[in-house]
N, C-alpha and C positions, 0 to 999 in steps of 0.2 A: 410352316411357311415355306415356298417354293420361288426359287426364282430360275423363271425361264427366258431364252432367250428370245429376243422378238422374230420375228420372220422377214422384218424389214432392215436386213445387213447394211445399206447406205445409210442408216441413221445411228447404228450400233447401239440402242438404247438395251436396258434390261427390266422389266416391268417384273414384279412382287405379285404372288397370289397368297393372302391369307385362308388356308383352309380350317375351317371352325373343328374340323376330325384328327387335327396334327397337335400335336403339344409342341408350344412355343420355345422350349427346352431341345427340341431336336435342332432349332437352327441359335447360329449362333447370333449372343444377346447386340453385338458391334453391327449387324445386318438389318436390325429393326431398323431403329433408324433412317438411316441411310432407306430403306425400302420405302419409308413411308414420303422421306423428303423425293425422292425419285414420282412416286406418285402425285405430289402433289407442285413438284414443278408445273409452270404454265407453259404451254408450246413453244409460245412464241420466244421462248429466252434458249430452246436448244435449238429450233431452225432456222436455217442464215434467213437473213431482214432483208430484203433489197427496199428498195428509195419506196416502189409502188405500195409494197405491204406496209411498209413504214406508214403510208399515208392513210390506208385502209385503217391502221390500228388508232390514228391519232382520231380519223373521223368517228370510230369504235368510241373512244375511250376517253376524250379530252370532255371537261369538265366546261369548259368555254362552249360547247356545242349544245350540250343538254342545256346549259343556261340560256342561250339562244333560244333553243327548242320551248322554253319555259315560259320566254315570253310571248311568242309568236302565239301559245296556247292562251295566253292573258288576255292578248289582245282581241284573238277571236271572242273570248269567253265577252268581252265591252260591247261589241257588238251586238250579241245577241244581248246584252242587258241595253243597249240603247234601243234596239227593233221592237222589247217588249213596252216600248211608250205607245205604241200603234194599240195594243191588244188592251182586251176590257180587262178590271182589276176587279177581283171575285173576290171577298172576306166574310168570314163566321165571327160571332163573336155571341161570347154567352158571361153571362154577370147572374148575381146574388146582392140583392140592396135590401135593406128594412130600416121604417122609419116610423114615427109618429107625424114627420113634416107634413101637414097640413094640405101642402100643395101636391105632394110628394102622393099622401093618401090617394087625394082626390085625381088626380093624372093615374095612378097606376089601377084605382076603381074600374076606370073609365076605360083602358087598354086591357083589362082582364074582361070586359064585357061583366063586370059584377057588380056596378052603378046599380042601386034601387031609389024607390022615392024617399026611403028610409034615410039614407046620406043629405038628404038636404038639410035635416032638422041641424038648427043652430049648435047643439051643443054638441054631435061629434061633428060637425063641420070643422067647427075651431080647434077642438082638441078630439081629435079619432085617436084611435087605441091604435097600436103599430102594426103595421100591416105589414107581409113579404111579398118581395117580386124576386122572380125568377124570366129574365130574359134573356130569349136567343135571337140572334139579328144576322139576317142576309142581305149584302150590299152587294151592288153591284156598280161600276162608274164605266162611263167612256168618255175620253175626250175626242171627241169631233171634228173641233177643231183646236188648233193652238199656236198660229203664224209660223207658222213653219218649223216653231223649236224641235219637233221630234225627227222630224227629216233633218234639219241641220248635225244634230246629234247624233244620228245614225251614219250619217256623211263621215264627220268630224272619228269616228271609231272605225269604220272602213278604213280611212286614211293612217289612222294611225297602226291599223295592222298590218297596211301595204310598208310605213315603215319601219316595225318591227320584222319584218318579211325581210328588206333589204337588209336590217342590222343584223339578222340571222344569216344573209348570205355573204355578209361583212365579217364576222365571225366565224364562217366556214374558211371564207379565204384565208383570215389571217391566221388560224390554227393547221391549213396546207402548208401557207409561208414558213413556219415558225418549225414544223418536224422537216421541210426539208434543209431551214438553216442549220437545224442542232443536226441534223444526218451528216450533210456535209460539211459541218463543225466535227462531228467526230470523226468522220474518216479525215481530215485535215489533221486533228489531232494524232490519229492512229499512224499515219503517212510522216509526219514531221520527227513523231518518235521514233519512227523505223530511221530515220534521216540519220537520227541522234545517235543513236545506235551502230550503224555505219560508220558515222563520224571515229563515233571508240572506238570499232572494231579497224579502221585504218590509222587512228591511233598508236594503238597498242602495234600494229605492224610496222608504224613507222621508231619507234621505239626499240623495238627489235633490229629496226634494221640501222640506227644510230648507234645501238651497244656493239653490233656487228663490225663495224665502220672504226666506231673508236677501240676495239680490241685488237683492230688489224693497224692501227695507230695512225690513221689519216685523219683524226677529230680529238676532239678533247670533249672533257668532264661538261662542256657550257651546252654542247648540243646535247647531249643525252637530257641534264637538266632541263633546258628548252621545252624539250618535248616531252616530260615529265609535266611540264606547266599550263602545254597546248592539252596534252590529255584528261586531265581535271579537269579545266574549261571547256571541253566538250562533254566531261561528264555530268559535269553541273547544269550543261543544256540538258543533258537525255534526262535528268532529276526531275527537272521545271517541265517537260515537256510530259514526260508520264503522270505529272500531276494533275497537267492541264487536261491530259486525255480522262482522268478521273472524273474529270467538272463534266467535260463533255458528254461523256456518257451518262451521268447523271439529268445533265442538262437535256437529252435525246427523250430521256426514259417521263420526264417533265411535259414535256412537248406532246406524247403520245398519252399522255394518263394513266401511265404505270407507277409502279413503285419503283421509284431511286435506284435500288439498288437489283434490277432486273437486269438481266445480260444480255446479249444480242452477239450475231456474229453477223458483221454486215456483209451484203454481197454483190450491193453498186461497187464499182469502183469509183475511185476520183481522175476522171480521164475527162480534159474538154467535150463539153457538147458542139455539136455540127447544129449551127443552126441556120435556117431559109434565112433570104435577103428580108432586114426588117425595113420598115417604110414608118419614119418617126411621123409625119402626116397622119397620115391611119393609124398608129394607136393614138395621137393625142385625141382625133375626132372620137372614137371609138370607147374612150374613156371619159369624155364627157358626159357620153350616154351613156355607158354601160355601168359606170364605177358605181357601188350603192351609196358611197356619200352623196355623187350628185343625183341619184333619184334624192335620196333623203331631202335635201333643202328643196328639191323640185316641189315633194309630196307637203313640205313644211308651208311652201307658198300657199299652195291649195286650201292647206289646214287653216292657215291665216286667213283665207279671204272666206272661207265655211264658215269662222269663227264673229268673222263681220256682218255674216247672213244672219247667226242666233241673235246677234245682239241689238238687228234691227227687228228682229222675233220679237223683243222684249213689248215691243211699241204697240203691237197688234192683239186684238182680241180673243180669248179662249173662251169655246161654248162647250160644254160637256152635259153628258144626263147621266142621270143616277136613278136606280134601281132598289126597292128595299122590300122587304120583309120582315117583321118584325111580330113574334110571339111573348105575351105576358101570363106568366102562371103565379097563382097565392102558392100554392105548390110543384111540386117540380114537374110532375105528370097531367097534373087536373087544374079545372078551378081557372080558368086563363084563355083570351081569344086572342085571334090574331090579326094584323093588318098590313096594308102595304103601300109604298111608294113610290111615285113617278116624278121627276123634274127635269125639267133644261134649266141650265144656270149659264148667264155670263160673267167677265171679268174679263175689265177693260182696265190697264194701269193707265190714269188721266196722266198722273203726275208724281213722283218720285224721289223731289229732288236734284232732278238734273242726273243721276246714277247713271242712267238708260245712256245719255249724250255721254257721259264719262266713259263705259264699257266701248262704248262704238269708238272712240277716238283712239283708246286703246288699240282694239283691234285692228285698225288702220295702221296703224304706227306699226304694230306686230306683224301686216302685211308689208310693209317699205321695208322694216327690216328682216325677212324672210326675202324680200328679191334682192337688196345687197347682197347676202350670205350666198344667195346664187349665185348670183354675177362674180362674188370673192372666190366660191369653192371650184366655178369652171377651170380659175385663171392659175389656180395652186392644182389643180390636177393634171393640166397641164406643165408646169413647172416640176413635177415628181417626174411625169412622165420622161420628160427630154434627161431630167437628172439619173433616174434607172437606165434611158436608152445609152448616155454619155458611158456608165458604170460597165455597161456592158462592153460596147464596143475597147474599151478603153483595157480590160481583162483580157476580150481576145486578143489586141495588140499586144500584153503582158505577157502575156501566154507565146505568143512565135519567139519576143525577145529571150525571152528565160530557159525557152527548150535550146535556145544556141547556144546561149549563156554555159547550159549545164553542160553540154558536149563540147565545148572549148574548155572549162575548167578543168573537165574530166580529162580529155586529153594534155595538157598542161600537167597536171597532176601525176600523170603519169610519165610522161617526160621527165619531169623534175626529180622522182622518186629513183629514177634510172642514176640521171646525171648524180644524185645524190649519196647514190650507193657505190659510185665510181669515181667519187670524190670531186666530182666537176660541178655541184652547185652547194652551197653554205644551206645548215638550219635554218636561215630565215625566209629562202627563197622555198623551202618545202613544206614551212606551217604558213606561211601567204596563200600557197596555193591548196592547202587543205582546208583553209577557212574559207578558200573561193568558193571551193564545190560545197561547202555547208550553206556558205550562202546564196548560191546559184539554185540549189535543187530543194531549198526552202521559199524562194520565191516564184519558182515556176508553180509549188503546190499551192503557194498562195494567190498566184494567176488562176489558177484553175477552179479552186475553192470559189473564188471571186467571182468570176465569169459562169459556174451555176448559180450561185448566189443571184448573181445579177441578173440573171434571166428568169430568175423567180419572182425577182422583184419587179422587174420590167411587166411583166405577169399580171401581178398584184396591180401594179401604178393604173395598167390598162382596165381593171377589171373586168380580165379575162379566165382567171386562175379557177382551173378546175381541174379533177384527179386526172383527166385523159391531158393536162398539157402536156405538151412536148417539154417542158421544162421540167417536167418531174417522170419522166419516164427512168428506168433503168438502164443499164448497158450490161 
């Protein structure tokens, strides 16, 4: 075994060659391993992820997409079984019977073409010796006509693949939404922790510079303690928050259709998006047509009022002809003639019960309520719509107050730190303003977090959301 190095120095990888001419004994036994797991890492967990490949990988990889994909395939697949009600229905059929049945004798005589005058005589009339058939049979049928039912049914399977079609591009949306909430969940995560970590590490300097303070005898034992107390307290954030980054990453790796425990180096940042002037007008219009719930109940209407057309189908006549062929042999090969068939048949349902009047009412009813659910699904797509636009606008407002926020805290903090070290301001006025900037520059990230959030959402509400949005680009 040899390990060489790649040629590709920005990636720093080392790839393993096993040569089958080397004895496994020249390299050492702690490098197998290690070799084989190197080769059988997947790409995507050693090179950095930005938002876009993120999104590539989840349409790749998510389990919601092929299920989609699954039905759309079904749907089509009903179709063509409703279109084959048009096409003639072709069947073989071959049997073996034997009997002494009397009747049975005399009928298969007679389709063997083996009838003589000899069979008339009374006594094997009544009781004949038992005889074999062997018959093969070619049918053929068409229906002609059938009031419309097979057209209604072809309609009715159309429709319902158009919405299967939108449920699959309902599905797509929401598995883009869903890898860039967990993306920018984990970089929230990842950013918060760094916060935490700040936190201690100005901690632990403020600490320092209180034993400093109280050995030059300008403080007592209560500030050192003090800040012994604020340090735990932000250590116990950096705890919860490293943990939380654990779920999220997890949660990322969920989102995409990876395994749990795959790694990523992300390489969006979490920086405000610049977005064009929105006009809430145009997407609420925009999302009444475009969103696939509201094709959905649209296609649903349709399907209801198709549904009303079979069932006044029921009422109407079907004419069909039928085709046959039909060979009887005493034997399998010989011994047997053959004949054939031609028909038109009607069927006409006179009366039923009242069934036929039931289905129809039904189906009315099932049309009323498909145009409610329309008229309900406009007025709640609209209400998401203005709800995401509110979300949005409302983060980038968050967003200006929290960057001032941070930059007065910060400076404040530093002031204080000063005054603190020169004896001109108390412990209390120095963990106040250490807990500002943890909380200042933990809400600005949560503005920001928000405000892509919300613009994906905004996205979605409209159903506009597609891999080229501007909402899921990188920076």
């Amino acid at each position: 075994m040899q390990f060489l190095e790649s040629g590709d120095m920005s990636r720093g990888r080392k790839f393993c060659i096993l040569e089958n001419r080397i004895s496994p004994f020249q390299t050492p036994m702690w490098k197998i391993p290690l070799c084989i797991s190197l080769l059988a890492a997947p790409t995507w967990a050693q090179e950095p992820l930005s938002l876009p490949d993120a999104v590539r990988l989840g349409l790749a990889h998510n389990q919601t997409i092929a299920a989609a994909s699954a039905s759309v395939s079904a749907a089509e697949a009903r179709v063509g079984e409703a279109r084959s009600g048009r096409l003639p229905k072709l069947n073989y059929a071959e049997s073996f019977a034997r009997s002494d049945n009397p009747v049975f004798v005399f009928s298969s005589l007679l389709t063997q073409h083996q009838f003589t005058a000899a069979n008339f005589q009374l006594g094997p009339l009544n009781r004949p010796d038992a005889l074999s058939n062997f018959q093969s049979k070619l049918t053929l049928d068409e229906m002609v006509y059938d009031g419309g039912r097979t057209r209604q049914a072809v309609r009715s399977a159309e429709l319902g693949r158009e919405m299967s079609g939108e449920e699959g591009r309902l599905a797509r949306m929401q598995v883009l939404a869903g890898v860039a909430r967990a993306y920018y969940g984990d970089l929230l995560a990842e950013a918060s922790l760094a916060a935490a970590q700040e936190a201690v590490r100005s901690a632990d300097a403020d600490l320092e510079r209180a034993e400093t303070v109280r050995a030059a005898g300008m403080s007592t034992d209560v500030d050192v303690l003090s800040i012994r107390v604020h340090r735990a307290e932000v250590e116990e954030q950096r705890i919860r928050r490293a943990a939380d980054l654990d779920v999220t990453r997890a949660a990322l790796n969920d989102a995409l259709g990876l395994p749990l425990d795959t790694t990523h180096s992300l390489s969006t940042k979490l920086e405000a998006l610049q977005l064009q002037d929105l006009s809430l007008p145009e997407y609420e219009t925009g999302a009444v047509a475009e969103r696939p719930e509201a094709r959905e109940v649209k296609l649903a209407a349709s399907l209801a009022q198709t549904q009303i057309g079979a069932a006044h189908g029921a009422l109407l006549p079907q004419v069909g002809v039928r085709a046959a062929f039909e060979a009887d042999r005493q034997r399998f090969v010989d011994r047997g003639g053959a004949n054939w068939l031609a028909a038109v048949s009607l069927e006409w349902n006179l009366f039923n019960g009242f069934g036929d009047r039931a289905r129809i009412q039904a189906a009315t009813a099932g049309l009323r309520r498909a145009e409610a659910e329309q008229e309900r699904a406009g007025s709640g797509i609209r209400l998401e719509v203005r709800r995401a636009y509110a979300d949005l606008r409302a983060a980038g407002q968050r967003i200006a107050v929290a960057q001032a926020a941070v930059a007065e805290a910060e400076e404040s903090l530093r002031i204080t730190q000063n005054r603190y070290a020169a004896g001109l301001a108390n412990v209390t006025d120095l963990l106040r303003t250490e807990s500002a900037v943890l909380e200042s520059r933990t809400r600005r990230l949560a503005a920001v977090h928000d405000q892509r959030v919300a613009a994906v959402g905004l996205e979605l509400a409209a159903g506009k959301l597609t891999e080229a949005s501007e909402a899921l680009r990188g920076n």
